[in-house]
ROMAR-525333 format. One line per field, with one value per residue (C-alpha): residue number from 0; residue in one letter; y, x, z. Coordinates in nm, 3 decimals. Example, Ala and Ser with C-alpha at 12.3 -4.5 7.8 and 13.67 -1.06 7.14 Angstrom:
REM ROMAR-525333
k: c(0;1) .
r: c(A;S) .
v: c(-0.450;-0.106) .
u: c(1.230;1.367) .
w: c(0.780;0.714) .
***
This chain:
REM ROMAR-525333
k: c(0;1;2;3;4;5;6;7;8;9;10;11;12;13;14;15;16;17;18;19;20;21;22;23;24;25;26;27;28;29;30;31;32;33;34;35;36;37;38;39;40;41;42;43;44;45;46;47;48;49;50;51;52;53;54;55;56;57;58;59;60;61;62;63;64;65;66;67;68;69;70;71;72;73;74;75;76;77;78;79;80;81;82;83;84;85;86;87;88;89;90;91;92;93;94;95;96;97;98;99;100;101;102;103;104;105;106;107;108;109;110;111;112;113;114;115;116;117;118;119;120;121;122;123;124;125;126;127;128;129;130;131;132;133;134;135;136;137;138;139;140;141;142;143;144;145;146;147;148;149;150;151;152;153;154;155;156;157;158;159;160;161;162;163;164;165;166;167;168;169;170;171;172;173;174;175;176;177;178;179;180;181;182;183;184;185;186;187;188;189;190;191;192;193;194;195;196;197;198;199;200;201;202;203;204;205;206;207;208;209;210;211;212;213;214;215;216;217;218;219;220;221;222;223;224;225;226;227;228;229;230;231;232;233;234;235;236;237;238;239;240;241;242;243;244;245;246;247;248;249;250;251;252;253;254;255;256;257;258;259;260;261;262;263;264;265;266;267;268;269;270;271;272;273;274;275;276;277;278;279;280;281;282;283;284;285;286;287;288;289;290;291;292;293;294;295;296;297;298;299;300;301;302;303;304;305;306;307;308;309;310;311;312;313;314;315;316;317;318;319;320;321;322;323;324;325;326;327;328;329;330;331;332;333;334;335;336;337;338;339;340;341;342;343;344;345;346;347;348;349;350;351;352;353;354;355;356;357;358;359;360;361;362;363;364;365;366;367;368;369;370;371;372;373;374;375;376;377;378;379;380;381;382;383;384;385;386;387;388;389;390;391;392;393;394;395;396;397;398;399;400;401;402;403;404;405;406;407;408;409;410;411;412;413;414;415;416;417;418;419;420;421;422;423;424;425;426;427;428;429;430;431;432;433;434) .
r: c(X;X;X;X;X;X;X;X;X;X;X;X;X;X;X;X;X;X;X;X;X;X;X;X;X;X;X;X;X;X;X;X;X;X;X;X;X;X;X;X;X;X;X;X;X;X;X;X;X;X;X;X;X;X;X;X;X;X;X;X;X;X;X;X;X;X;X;X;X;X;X;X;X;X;X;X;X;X;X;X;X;X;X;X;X;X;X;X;X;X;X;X;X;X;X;X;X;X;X;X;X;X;X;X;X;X;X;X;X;X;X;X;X;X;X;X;X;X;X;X;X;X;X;X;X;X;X;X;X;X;X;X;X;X;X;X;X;X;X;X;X;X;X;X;X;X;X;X;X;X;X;X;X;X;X;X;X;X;X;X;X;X;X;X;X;X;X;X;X;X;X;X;X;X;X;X;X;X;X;X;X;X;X;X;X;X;X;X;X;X;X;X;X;X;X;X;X;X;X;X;X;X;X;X;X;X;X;X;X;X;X;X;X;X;X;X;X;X;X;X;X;X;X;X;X;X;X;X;X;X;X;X;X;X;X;X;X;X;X;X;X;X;X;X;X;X;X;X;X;X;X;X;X;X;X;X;X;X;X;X;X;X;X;X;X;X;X;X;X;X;X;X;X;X;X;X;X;X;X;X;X;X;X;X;X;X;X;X;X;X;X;X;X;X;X;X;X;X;X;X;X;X;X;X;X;X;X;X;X;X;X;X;X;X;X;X;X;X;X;X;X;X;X;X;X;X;X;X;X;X;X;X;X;X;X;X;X;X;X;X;X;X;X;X;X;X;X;X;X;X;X;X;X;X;X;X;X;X;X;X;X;X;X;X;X;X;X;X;X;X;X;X;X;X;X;X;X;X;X;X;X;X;X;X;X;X;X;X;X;X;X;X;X;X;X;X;X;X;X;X;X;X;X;X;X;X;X;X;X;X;X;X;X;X;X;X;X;X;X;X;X;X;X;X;X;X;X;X;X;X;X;X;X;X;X) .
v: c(13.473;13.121;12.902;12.567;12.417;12.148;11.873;11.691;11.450;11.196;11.377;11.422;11.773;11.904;12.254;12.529;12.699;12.912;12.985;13.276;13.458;13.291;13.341;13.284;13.523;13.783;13.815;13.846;14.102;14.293;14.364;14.440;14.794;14.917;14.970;15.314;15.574;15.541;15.391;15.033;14.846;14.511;14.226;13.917;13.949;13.729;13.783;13.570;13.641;13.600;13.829;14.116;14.068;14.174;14.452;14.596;14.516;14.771;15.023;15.024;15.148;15.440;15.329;15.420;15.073;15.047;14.747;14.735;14.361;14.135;14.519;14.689;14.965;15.054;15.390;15.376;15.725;15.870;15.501;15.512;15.280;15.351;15.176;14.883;14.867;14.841;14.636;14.643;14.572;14.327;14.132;14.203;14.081;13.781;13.639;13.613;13.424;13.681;13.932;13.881;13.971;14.315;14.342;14.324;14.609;14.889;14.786;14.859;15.167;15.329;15.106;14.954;14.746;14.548;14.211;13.951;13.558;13.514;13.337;13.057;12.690;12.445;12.256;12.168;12.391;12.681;12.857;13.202;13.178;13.195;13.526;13.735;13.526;13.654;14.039;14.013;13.948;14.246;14.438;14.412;14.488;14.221;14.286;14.182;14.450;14.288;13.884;13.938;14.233;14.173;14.465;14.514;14.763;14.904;15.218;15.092;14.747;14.616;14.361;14.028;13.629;13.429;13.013;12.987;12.716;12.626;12.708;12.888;13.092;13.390;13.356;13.407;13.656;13.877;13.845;13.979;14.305;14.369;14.328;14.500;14.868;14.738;14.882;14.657;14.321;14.057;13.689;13.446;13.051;12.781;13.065;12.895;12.938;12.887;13.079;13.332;13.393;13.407;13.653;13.892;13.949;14.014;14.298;14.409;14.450;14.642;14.907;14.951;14.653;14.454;14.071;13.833;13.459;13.479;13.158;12.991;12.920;13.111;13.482;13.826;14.142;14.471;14.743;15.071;15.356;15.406;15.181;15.320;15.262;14.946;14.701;14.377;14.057;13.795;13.397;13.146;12.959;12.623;12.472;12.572;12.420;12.093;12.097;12.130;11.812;11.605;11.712;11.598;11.271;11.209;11.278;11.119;11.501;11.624;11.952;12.246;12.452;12.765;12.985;12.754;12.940;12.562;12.580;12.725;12.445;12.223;11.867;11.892;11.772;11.469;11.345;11.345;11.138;10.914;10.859;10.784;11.078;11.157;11.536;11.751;12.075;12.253;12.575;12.739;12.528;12.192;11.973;11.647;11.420;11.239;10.880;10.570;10.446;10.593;10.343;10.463;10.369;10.169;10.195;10.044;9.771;9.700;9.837;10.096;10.430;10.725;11.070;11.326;11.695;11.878;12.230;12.378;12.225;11.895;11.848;12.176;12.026;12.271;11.969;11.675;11.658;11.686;11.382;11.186;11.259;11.181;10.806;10.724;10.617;10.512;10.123;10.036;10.197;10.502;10.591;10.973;11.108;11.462;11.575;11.917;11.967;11.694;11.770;11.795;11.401;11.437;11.528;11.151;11.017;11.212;11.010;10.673;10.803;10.869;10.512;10.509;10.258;10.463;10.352;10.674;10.493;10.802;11.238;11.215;10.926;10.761;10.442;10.487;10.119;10.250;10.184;10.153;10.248;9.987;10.149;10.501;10.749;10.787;11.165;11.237;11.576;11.703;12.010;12.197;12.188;12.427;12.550;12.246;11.998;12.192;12.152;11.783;11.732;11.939;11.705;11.368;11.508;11.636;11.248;11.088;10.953;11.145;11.459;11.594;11.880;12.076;12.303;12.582;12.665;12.996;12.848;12.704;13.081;13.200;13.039;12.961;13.266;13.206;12.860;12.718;12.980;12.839;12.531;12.542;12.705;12.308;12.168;12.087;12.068;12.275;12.529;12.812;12.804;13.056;12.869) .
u: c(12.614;12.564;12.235;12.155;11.825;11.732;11.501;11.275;11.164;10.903;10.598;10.278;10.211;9.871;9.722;9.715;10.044;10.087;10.371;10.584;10.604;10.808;11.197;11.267;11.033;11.157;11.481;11.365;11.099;11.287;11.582;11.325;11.260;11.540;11.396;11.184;11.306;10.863;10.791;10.759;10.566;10.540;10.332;10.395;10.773;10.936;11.168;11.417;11.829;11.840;11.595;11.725;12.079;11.951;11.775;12.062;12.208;11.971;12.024;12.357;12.376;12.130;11.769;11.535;11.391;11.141;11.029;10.748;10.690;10.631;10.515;10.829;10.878;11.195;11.240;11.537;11.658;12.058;12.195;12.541;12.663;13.034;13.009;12.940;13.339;13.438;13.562;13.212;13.005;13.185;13.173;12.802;12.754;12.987;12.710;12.424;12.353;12.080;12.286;12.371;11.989;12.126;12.297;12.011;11.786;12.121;12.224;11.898;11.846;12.205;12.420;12.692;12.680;12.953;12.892;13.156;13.088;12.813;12.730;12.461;12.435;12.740;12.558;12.795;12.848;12.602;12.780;12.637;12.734;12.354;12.307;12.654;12.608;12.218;12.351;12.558;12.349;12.163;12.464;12.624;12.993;13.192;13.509;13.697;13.864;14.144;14.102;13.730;13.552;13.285;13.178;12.860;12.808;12.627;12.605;12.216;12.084;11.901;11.660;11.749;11.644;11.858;11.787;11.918;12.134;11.996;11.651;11.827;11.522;11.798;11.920;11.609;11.471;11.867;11.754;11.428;11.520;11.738;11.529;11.213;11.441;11.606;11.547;11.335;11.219;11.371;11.268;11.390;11.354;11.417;11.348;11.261;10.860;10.847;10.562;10.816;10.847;10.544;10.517;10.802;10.671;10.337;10.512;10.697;10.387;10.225;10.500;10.476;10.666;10.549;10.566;10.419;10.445;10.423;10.436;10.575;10.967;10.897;10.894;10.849;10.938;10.927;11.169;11.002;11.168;11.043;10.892;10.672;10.572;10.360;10.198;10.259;10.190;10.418;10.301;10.309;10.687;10.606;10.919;10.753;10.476;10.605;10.825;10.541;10.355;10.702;10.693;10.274;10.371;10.696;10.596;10.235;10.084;9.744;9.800;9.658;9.894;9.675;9.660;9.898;9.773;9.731;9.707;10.076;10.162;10.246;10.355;10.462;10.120;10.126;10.488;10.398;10.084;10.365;10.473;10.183;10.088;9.713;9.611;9.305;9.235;8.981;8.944;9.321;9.413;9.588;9.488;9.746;9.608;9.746;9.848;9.975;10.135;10.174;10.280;10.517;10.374;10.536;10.556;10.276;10.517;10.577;10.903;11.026;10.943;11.176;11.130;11.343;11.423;11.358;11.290;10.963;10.693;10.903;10.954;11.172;11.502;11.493;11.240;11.461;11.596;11.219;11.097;11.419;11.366;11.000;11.057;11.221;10.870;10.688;10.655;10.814;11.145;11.244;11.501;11.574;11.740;11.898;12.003;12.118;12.335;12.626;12.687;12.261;12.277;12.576;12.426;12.241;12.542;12.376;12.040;12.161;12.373;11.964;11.914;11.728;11.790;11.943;12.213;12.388;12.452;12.700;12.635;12.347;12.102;11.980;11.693;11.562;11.439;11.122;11.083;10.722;10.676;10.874;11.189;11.175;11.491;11.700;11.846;12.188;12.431;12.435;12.477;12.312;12.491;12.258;11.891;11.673;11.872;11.891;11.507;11.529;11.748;11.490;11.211;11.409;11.477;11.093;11.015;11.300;11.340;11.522;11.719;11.909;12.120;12.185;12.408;12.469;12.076;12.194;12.150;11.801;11.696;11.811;11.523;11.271;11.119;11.119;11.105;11.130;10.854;10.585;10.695;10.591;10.287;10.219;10.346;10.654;10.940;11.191;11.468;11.681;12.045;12.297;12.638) .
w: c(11.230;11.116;11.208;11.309;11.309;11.592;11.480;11.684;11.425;11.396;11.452;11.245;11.118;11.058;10.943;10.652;10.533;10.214;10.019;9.953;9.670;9.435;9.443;9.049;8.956;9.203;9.065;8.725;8.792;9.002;8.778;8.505;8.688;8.619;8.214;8.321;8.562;8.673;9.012;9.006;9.276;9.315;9.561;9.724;9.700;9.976;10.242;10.169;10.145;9.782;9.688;9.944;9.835;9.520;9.635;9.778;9.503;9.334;9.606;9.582;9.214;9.340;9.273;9.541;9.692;9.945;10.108;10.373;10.444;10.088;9.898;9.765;9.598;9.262;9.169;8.968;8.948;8.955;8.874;8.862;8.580;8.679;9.031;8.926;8.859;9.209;9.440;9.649;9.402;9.286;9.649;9.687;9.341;9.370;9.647;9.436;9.113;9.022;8.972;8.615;8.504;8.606;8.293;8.049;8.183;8.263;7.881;7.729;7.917;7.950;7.648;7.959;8.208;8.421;8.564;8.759;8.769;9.024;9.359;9.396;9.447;9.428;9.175;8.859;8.616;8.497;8.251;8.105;7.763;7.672;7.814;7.652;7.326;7.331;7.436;7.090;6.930;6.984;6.914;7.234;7.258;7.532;7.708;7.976;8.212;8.413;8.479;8.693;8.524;8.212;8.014;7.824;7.613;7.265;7.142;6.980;7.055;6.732;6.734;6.582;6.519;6.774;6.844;7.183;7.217;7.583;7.736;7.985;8.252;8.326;8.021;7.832;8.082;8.034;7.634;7.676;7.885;7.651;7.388;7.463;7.394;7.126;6.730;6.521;6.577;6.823;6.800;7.066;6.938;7.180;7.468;7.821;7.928;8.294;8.425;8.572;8.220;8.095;8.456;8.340;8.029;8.136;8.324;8.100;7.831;8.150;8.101;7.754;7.595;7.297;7.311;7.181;7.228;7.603;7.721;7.462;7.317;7.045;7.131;6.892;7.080;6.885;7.026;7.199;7.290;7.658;7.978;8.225;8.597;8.686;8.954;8.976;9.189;9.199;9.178;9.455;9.463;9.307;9.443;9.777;9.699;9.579;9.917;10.104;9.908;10.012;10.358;10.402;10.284;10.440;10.783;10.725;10.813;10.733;10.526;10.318;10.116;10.083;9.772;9.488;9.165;9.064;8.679;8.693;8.875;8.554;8.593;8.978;9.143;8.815;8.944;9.286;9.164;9.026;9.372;9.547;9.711;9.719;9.666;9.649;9.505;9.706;9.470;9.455;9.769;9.746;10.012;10.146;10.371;10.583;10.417;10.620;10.267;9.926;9.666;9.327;9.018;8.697;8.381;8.181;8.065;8.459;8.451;8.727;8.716;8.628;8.752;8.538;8.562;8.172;8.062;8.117;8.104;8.225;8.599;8.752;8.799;9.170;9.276;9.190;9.548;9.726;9.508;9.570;10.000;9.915;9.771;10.084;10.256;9.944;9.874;9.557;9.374;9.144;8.958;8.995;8.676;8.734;8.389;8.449;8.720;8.830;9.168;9.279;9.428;9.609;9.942;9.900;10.150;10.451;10.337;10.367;10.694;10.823;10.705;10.361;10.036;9.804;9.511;9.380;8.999;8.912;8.950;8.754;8.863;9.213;9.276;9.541;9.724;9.972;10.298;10.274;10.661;10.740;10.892;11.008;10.930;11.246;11.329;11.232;11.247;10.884;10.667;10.420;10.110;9.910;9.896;9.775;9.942;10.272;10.238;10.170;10.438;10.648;10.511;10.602;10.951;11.044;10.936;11.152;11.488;11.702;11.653;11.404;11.389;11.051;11.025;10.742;10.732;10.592;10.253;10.293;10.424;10.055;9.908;10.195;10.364;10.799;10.720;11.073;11.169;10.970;11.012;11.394;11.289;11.182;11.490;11.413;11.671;11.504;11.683;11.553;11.726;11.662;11.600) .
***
């Protein structure tokens, strides 16, 4: 049934909250045990809608999968190829992006694998030529069966050099599951490095692969014949995280994110530096107290500052929308550059509804004029229009006066694990309704 959260904004948060496991890395890591018929367990995986649409996903082929609160469990014995042809798997499929990471692992372990386009964010366009391009490259055979089906197949995958012609994270992570069973040598140039990355292929080395690289865009795998059973612990959600730094500052709240792995963190504390917002890292917790006014830096030249999205290790384009909601409250401007997506600014309009200075200059690119404290966001009736701006929505609200009402929440649970339950747990006035 869908959800509604009920706002009571305007008040100042304090506490300790720590983040979920993180969601990118779950659907990598996950698919990834389907390469050994061994019992994979893994740590820290979060309850959120993606990531259990997935695991049915899993199921539903015929792996075992257990799940007993963030520790589950992938067996993946008696997977049935052939159902992933039908009309059910194509539906379940058809909700969830992640799905296409399926077909790497099933092709390296039983030469097919059938895959329709996707679900996910309304974003702009995210096309998947990286990932069947990649698959051919190995040897990979690509057909389509009707005007919905794709299938995958190779009688041998063989190891090859490819330069990808995007950094693409699923793409790369598709390439390498494939890769790690193929014959001979693989080497990826121009692969993406996110630490999700550099995460799956530390698993994947902990079942037998052989990669080296890791971290880097430039990866050598060399083909083995067999994967075995592991353990492993996924890392904190740095999109979480950098939510979380957005939110302290926004709604002037006194806050310790617990637990942030913070040298995987990249450039995300650095940009929100750029915007004025004062951290401390207390061991592996990042501590945001509470500021009356954070202040956006310039250029050394004077001239305004630009905060852009870029491969890793540039700014993760998934926190584009938290630094825009951010700027509102800071004194000075920004110009917020979204490169990747064209449809990411579009939910801007419910921003200035809420009152804020914001000039959308075309799909890609927003300045934001700060408030600097001086006029608060009122509460207004809006909806969610995907994960991270659900959440900045969610962040402009909690800072508002008044209440405001957002509807579609469903998509903010697909990334952001009982969100409005630990958000209480730092005071805040926030209420699940059932539409």
């Amino acid at each position: 049934m869908p959800t509604t959260f009920k706002i009571e904004g305007g008040n100042r948060l304090q506490g300790a909250i720590t983040p979920q496991g993180a969601k990118n890395e779950a659907l990598q890591v996950l698919c990834a045990a389907l390469l050994t018929k061994e019992e994979v367990r893994f740590h820290n995986v979060p309850d959120i809608s993606d990531v259990n649409k997935l695991l049915s996903l899993i199921s539903f082929i015929g792996a075992e999968v257990t799940r007993r609160g963030e520790d589950v469990t992938i067996k993946a014995v008696g997977i049935d190829i052939d159902i992933m042809r039908t009309p059910e798997f194509a539906n379940l499929s058809g909700k969830l992006r992640g799905s296409i990471m399926l077909i790497g692992p099933l092709l390296a372990r039983f030469h097919k694998a059938y895959a329709y386009k996707p679900g996910g964010d309304k974003i702009g366009r995210r096309r998947l030529d990286t990932h069947f391009i990649g698959l051919q490259n190995l040897g990979a055979d690509i057909s389509f069966e009707g005007s919905s089906t794709i299938a995958v197949s190779a009688d041998k995958l063989r190891g090859a050099y490819m330069l990808l012609d995007e950094a693409s994270v699923t793409g790369t992570a598709n390439i390498i599951m494939a890769a790690v069973m193929a014959e001979g040598i693989t080497t990826i140039f121009n692969a993406a490095c996110e630490p999700y990355l550099k995460q799956l292929c530390k698993m994947l080395t902990s079942m037998g692969a052989k990669i080296s690289g890791i971290g880097s865009n430039l990866l050598v795998i060399e083909g083995v014949a067999e994967l075995h059973g592991c353990n492993h612990t996924l890392l904190p959600d740095m999109i979480e995280i950098g939510s979380f730094i957005g939110l302290a500052a926004m709604t002037q709240s006194d806050i310790t994110i617990k637990d942030v792995c913070y040298d995987e963190l990249g450039l995300i504390p650095t940009i929100f530096g750029r915007l004025g917002i004062a951290m401390e890292r207390n061991g592996n917790d990042l501590h945001i107290p509470s500021q009356e006014h954070y202040e956006v830096e310039t250029f050394m030249d004077g001239s305004i500052m630009t905060i852009a999205d870029a491969p890793w290790p540039g700014f993760s384009p998934d926190l584009i929308s938290i630094a825009l909601v951010t700027a509102i409250q800071a004194k000075g401007s920004v110009l917020i550059h979204q490169k990747m997506f064209e449809s990411r600014l579009f939910f801007v309009d419910k921003l200035i509804d809420m009152g804020a200075q914001i000039i959308l200059c075309d799909p890609h690119r927003a300045t934001v004029i700060g408030h600097d404290r001086k006029m608060q966001l009122k509460g207004i009736q809006m909806v969610s229009p995907d994960i991270r701006a659900g959440v900045a929505l969610l962040i402009a609200a909690l800072s508002a006066s008044g209440t405001s009402i957002i509807n579609n929440v469903d998509q903010i649970d697909r990334g952001y694990q009982h969100i409005d339950e630990r958000l209480k747990s730092l005071h805040a006035e926030i209420e699940r309704v059932s539409d």
